[in-house]
C-alpha positions in Angstrom: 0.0 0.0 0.0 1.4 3.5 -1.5 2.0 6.2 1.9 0.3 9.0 0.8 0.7 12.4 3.1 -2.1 14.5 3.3 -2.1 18.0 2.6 -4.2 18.6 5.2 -4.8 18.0 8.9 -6.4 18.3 11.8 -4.1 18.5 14.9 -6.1 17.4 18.3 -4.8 18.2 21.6 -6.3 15.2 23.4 -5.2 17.1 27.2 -7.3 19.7 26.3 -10.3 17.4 25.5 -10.0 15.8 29.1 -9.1 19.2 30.9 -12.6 19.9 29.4 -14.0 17.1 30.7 -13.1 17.2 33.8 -14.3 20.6 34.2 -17.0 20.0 33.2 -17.5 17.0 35.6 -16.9 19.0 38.8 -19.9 21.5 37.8 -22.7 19.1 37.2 -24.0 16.0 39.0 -22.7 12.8 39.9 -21.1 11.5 36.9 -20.2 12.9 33.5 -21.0 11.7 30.3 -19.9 12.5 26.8 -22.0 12.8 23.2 -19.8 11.6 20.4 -22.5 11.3 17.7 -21.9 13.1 14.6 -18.1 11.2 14.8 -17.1 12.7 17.9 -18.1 15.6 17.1 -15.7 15.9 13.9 -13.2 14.5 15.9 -13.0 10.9 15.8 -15.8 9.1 18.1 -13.5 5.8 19.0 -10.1 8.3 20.0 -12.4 10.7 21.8 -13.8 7.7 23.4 -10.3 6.0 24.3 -9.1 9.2 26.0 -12.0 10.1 28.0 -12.8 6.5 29.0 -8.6 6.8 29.8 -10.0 10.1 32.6 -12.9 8.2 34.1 -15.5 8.9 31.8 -17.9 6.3 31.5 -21.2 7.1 29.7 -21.3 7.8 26.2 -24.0 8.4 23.5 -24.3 8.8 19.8 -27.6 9.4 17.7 -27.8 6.1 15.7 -26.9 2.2 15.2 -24.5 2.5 12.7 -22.4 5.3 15.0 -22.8 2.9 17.5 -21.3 -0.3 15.7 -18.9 1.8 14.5 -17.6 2.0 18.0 -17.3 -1.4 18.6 -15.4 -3.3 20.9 -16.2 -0.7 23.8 -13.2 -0.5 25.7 -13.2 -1.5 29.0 -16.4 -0.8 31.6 -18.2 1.8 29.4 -21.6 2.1 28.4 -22.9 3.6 25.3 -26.4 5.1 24.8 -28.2 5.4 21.0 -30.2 8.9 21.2 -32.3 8.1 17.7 -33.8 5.3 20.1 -34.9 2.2 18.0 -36.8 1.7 15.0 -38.4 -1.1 13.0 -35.6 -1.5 11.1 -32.8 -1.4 14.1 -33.8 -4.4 16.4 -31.7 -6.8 14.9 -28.5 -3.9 15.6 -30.0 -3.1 19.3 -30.7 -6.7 20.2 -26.9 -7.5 19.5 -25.0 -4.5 19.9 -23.8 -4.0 23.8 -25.7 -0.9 23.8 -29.0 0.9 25.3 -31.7 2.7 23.1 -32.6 5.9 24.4 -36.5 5.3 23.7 -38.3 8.4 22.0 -41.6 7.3 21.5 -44.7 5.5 22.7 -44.2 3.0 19.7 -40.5 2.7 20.7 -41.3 1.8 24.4 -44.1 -0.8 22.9 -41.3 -2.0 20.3 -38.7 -2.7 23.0 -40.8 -4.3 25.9 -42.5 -6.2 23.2 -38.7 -7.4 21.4 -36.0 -6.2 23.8 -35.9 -9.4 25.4 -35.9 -7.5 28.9 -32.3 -5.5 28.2 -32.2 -1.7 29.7 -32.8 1.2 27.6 -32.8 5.0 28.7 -35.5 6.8 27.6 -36.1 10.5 26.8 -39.0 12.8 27.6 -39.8 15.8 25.8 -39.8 18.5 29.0 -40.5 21.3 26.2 -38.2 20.8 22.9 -40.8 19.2 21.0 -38.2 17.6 18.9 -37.6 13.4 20.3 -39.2 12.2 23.4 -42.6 11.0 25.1 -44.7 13.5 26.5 -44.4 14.0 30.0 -48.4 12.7 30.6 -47.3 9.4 28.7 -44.6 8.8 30.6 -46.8 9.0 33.5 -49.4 6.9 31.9 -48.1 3.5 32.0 -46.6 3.4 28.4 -43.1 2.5 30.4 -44.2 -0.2 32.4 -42.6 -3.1 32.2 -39.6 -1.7 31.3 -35.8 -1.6 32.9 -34.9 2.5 32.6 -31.5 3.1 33.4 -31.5 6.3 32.3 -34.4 9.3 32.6 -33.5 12.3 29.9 -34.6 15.4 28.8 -32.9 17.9 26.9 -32.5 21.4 27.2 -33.6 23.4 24.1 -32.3 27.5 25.3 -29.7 26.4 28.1 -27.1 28.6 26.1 -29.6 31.4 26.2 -30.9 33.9 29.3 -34.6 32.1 29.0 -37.5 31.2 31.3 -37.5 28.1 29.1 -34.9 26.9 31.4 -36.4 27.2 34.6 -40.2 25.5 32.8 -38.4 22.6 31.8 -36.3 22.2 34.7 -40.0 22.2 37.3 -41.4 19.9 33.9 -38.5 17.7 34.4 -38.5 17.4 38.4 -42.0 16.2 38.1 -41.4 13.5 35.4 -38.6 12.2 37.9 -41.1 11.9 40.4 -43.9 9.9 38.8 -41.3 7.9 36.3 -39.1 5.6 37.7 -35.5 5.2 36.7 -31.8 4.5 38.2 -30.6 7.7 37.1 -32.0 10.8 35.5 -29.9 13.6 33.0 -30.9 16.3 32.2 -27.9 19.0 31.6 -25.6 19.2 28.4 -22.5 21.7 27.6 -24.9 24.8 28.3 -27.0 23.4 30.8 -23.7 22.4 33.2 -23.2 26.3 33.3 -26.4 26.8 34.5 -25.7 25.7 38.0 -26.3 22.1 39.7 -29.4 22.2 39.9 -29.5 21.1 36.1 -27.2 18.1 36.7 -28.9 15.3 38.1 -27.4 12.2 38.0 -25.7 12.1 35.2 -24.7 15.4 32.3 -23.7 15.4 29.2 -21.8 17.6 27.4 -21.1 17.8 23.7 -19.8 21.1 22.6 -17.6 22.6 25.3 -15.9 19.1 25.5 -14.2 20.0 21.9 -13.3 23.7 22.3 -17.1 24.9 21.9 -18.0 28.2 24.9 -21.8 27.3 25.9 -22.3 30.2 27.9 -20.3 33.3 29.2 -19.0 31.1 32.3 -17.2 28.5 30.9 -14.8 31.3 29.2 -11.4 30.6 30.5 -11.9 27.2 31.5 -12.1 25.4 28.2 -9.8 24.8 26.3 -9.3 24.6 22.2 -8.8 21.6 21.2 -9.0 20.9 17.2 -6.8 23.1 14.9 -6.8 22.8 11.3 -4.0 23.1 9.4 -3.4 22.9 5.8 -0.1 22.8 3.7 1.3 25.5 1.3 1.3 24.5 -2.4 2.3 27.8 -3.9 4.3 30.9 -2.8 4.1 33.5 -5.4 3.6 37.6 -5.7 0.6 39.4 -6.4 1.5 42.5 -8.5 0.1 45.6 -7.8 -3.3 45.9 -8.9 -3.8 42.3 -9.6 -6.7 40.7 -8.0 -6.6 36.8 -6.3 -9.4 34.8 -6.5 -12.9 34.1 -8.3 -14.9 37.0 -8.9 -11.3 39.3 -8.5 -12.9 40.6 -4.9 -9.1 40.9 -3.6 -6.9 43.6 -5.5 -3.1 43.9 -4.6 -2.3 47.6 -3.5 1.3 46.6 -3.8 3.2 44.0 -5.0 2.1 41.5 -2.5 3.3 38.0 -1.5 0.9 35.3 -1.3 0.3 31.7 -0.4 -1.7 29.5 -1.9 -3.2 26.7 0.8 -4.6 23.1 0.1 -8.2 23.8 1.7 -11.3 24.7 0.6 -15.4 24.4 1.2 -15.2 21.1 0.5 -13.2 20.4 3.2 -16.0 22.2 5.4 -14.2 25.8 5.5 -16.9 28.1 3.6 -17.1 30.8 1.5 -18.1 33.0 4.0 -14.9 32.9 5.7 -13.9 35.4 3.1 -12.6 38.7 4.3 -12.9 37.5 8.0 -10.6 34.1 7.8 -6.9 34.3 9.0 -3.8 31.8 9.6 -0.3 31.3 11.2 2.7 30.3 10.4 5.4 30.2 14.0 3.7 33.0 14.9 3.4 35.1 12.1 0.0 36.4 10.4 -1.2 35.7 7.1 -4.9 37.4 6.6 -7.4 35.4 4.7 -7.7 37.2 0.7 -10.0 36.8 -2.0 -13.2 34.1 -1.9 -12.9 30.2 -0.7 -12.6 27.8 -3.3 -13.8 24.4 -3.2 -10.1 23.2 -2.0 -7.7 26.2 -2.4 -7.6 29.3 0.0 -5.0 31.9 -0.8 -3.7 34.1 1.7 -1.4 37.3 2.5 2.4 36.3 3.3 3.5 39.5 3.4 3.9 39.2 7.4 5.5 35.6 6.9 8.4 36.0 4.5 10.1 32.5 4.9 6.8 30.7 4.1 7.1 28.1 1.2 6.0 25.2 -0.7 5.6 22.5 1.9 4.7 24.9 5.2 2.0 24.2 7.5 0.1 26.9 8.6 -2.6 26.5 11.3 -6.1 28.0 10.8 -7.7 30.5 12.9 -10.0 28.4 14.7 -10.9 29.5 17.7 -15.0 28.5 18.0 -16.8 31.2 19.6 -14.3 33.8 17.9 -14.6 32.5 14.7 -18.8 31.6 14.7 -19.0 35.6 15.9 -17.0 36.8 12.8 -18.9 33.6 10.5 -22.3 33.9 11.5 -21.9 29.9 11.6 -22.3 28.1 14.7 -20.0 26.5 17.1 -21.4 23.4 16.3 -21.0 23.5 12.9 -17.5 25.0 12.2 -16.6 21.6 14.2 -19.0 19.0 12.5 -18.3 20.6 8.9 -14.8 19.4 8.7 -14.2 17.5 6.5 -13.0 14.1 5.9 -9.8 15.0 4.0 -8.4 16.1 7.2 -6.0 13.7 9.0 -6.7 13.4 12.1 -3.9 13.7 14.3 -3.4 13.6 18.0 -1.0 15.2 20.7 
């Protein structure tokens, strides 16, 4: 097999990860879970796994059966929850895989106690989101008899906001946990943590602030960045005055200008509008973002970087709640839009 480099990558500080972790684990309940659906966030769902199973982490979830077979052999004592709960179609997956359901649905709860051959399953009740979950008044009406909850959820839908939607579902929830039986009940993710302990329950779990992602105004200073893409230089080469770079010549040279020409584009999940905003490094040194985003070239300003060449790395600007302010993108998507070109690559 030919060893092909990539001209891209995306360089993961895996201390950072847990020093977000465990952060996050001392503000919220009595244990501290992780979602790694969506591939870890961008990251990688089985290394993110390895590493925070490695701290003490022991409670994961991803939104479906293939994410979850994907995962598989669990290392060690963990357990892994499915958030898309189970369909028709994934019995056969949910019977065999060592994993629980997170049950969504009347017909779901019907589906499992009827074919789940008595295995545990979480399930989730909608405190508000109307997005997955039984209403709270079928929870309460029987529709989980029979069945072994390890898990009672809910999920938060303005935690990251300064809304009385918080404190409704929060009352919503406490009553569910006290007609609904259940060894443990969650209700907290990355936003929710920061809105005191009252939110956490049993059991929180945090996507977003685990990879770099700022929730709320108090988590600022306490995590940590932890994915930074970097792309190679193809091209060094000089702009003459007056030239313009780029489709649609939006970038003209005042002077004669130096400029590098990347190996990253929008299809490597770094959009167009980047443009005018976007910025690298090279050891330090600045290199401004010029002219539009290509589908997998980027071209920027070297005049502050004059020993950068063919075969450089430079590091994106990628700091999340920076770069979603200047993007108009979300946190969550400048991390799940990455693309699979990168290499994933970890300290």
């Amino acid at each position: 097999m030919i060893d092909i480099a990539s001209p891209l990558r995306l360089r993961l500080d895996s201390a950072a990860l847990v020093s977000n972790w465990r952060w996050l684990a001392a503000q919220g309940g009595k244990a501290c879970g992780a979602a790694i659906k969506a591939n870890g966030y961008g990251l990688g769902a089985r290394e993110v796994m390895r590493h925070l199973a490695t701290a003490g982490c022991r409670d994961f979830f991803v939104a479906s059966w293939s994410e979850a077979a994907a995962l598989m052999p669990l290392p060690g004592d963990v357990a892994l929850s499915v958030l898309h709960g189970v369909g028709a179609s994934d019995m056969v997956a949910a019977r065999t895989l060592p994993a629980r359901p997170v049950l969504c649905s009347v017909e779901q709860a019907l589906r499992w106690r009827e074919g789940g051959e008595g295995r545990p399953c979480d399930v989730m009740v909608d405190t508000g989101m109307n997005r997955l979950g039984l209403r709270p008044e079928e929870a309460a009406s029987g529709a989980l008899d029979g069945l072994a909850i390890e898990t009672l959820l809910s999920h938060l839908a303005s935690a990251d906001e300064d809304s009385d939607q918080n404190a409704r579902q929060l009352t919503a929830f406490r009553a569910v946990r006290a007609r609904v039986p259940a060894r443990r009940y969650s209700l907290a993710n990355s936003a929710g943590i920061c809105l005191g302990p009252d939110y956490g329950f049993d059991l929180t779990r945090p996507g977003l602030a685990l990879y770099g992602g700022i929730p709320r105004a108090s988590a600022d200073g306490h995590i940590r960045q932890v994915a930074y893409p970097e792309a190679r230089i193809i091209q060094r080469r000089v702009a003459r005055a007056g030239e313009t770079v780029g489709y649609g010549a939006t970038w003209t040279a005042q002077r004669d200008t130096p400029v590098v020409i990347a190996n990253m584009g929008y299809a490597d999940g770094y959009l167009r509008c980047h443009a005018g905003i976007g910025g690298a490094t090279r050891e330090g040194q600045a290199l401004p973002l010029i002219g539009r985003v290509s589908m997998d070239l980027i071209a920027f300003d070297a005049s502050g970087a004059p020993d950068a060449a063919e075969g450089d790395w430079l590091t994106i600007d990628y700091d999340l709640p920076s770069v979603a302010a200047q993007s108009g993108l979300s946190q969550y998507e400048l991390l799940t839009g990455l693309g699979a070109r990168f290499e994933r690559v970890w300290d």
